[in-house]
C-alpha positions as CSV (number, residue, x, y, z in Angstrom):
1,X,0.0,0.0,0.0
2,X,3.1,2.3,1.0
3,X,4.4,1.9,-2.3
4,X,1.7,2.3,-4.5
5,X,1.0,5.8,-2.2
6,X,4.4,6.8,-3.4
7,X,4.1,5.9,-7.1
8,X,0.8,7.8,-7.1
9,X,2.8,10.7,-5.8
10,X,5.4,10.3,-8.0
11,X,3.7,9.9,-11.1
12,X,1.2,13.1,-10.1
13,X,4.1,15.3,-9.8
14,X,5.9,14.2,-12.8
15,X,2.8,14.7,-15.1
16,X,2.2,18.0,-13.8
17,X,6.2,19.4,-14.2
18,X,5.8,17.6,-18.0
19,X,2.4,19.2,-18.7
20,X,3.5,22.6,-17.6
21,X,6.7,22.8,-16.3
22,X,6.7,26.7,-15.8
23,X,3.4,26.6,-14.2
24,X,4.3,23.6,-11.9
25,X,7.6,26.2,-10.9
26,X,5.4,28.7,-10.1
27,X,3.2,26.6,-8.1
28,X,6.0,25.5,-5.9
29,X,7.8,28.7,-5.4
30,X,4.7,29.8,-4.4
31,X,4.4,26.7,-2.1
32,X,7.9,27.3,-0.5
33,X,7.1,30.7,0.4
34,X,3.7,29.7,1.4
35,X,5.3,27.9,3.6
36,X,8.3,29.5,4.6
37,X,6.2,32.3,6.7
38,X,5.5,29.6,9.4
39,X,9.5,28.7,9.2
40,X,10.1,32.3,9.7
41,X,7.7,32.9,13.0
42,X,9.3,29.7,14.3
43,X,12.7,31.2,14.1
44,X,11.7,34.5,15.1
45,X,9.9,33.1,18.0
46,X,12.9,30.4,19.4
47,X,15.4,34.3,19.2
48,X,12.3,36.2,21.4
49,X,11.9,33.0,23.3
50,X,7.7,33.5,23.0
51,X,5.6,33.0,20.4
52,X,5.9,36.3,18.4
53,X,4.5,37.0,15.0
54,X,6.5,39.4,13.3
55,X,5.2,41.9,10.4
56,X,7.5,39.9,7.5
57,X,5.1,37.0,8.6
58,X,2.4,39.1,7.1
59,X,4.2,40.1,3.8
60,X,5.6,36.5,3.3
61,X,2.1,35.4,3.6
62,X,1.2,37.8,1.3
63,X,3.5,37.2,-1.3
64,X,2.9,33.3,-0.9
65,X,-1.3,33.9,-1.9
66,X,-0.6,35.9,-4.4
67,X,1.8,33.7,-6.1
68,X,-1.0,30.8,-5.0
69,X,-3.8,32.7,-6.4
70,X,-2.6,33.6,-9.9
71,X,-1.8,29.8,-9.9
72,X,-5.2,28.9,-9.0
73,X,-6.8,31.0,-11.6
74,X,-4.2,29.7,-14.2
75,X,-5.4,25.8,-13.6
76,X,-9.4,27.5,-13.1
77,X,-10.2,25.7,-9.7
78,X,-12.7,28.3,-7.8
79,X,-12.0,26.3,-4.1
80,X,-8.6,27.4,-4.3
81,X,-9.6,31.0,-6.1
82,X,-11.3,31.3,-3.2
83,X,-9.5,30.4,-0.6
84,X,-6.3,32.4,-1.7
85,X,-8.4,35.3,-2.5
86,X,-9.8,35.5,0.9
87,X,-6.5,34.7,2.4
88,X,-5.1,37.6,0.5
89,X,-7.4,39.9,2.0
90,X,-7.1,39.0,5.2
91,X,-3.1,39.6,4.6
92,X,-3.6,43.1,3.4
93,X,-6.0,44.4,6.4
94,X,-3.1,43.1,8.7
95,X,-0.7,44.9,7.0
96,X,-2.9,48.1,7.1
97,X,-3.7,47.7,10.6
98,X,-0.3,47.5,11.8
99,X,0.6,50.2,9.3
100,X,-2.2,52.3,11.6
101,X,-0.8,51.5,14.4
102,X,2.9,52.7,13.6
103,X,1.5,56.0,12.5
104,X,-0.3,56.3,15.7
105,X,3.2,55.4,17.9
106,X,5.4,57.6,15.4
107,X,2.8,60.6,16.5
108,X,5.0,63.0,19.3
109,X,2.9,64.0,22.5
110,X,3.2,67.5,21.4
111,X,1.1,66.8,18.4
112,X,-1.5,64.7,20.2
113,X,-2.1,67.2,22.9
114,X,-2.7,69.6,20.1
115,X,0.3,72.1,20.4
C-alpha cells in the first residue's frame, strides 16, 4: 500500500512538471514561500523566546497567496480562487492595521495634545 502511495505521488508530480513545467515552478515557489512564513515565525519566535509573530510573517504570507492565487486562476479551480483570495485579504487588512498603528506610535505627544 506504502508503495503504490508513493508511485501515485510520484507519477502526479511528474505529469504536472511535463504538462507545464513553468506553471508547476510557479506553483512551488509559491508553495515554498507559502510555507516559509510559518518557518520564519518559528525562528523568530525560538530568538524572542515566545511565540511572536512578526510583520515579514504578514508580507511573506502575502506574497505566498498571491503567487497561489494567480496559480489557481491559471489551472481555473474556484475552491482554491477562493481560498487564496480571501486569504489575501485578510493579509492586506493586517498589514494596514499595523501600518495604523505605527502611525499612531510615530505621533509625538506634542502633536496629540494639540500644540
Amino acid at each position: 500500500m506504502f508503495d503504490s502511495i508513493i508511485e501515485f505521488i510520484r507519477s502526479a508530480i511528474t505529469e504536472e512538471i511535463i504538462k507545464d513545467p513553468v506553471w508547476a515552478t510557479i506553483a512551488l515557489v509559491g508553495q515554498v514561500v507559502f510555507g516559509g512564513r510559518f518557518v520564519l515565525q518559528w525562528i523568530v519566535s525560538e530568538y524572542k523566546k515566545k511565540s511572536h509573530v512578526p510583520t515579514s510573517f504578514w508580507f511573506v504570507s502575502l506574497a505566498g497567496s498571491l503567487i497561489l492565487l494567480s496559480y489557481s486562476i491559471h489551472i481555473k479551480n474556484p475552491i482554491f480562487m477562493m481560498g487564496f483570495s480571501l486569504n489575501t485579504l485578510i493579509y492586506i487588512r493586517n498589514i494596514h492595521l499595523i501600518y495604523i498603528h505605527a502611525r499612531k506610535d510615530a505621533v509625538t505627544a506634542v502633536e496629540r495634545n494639540g500644540g
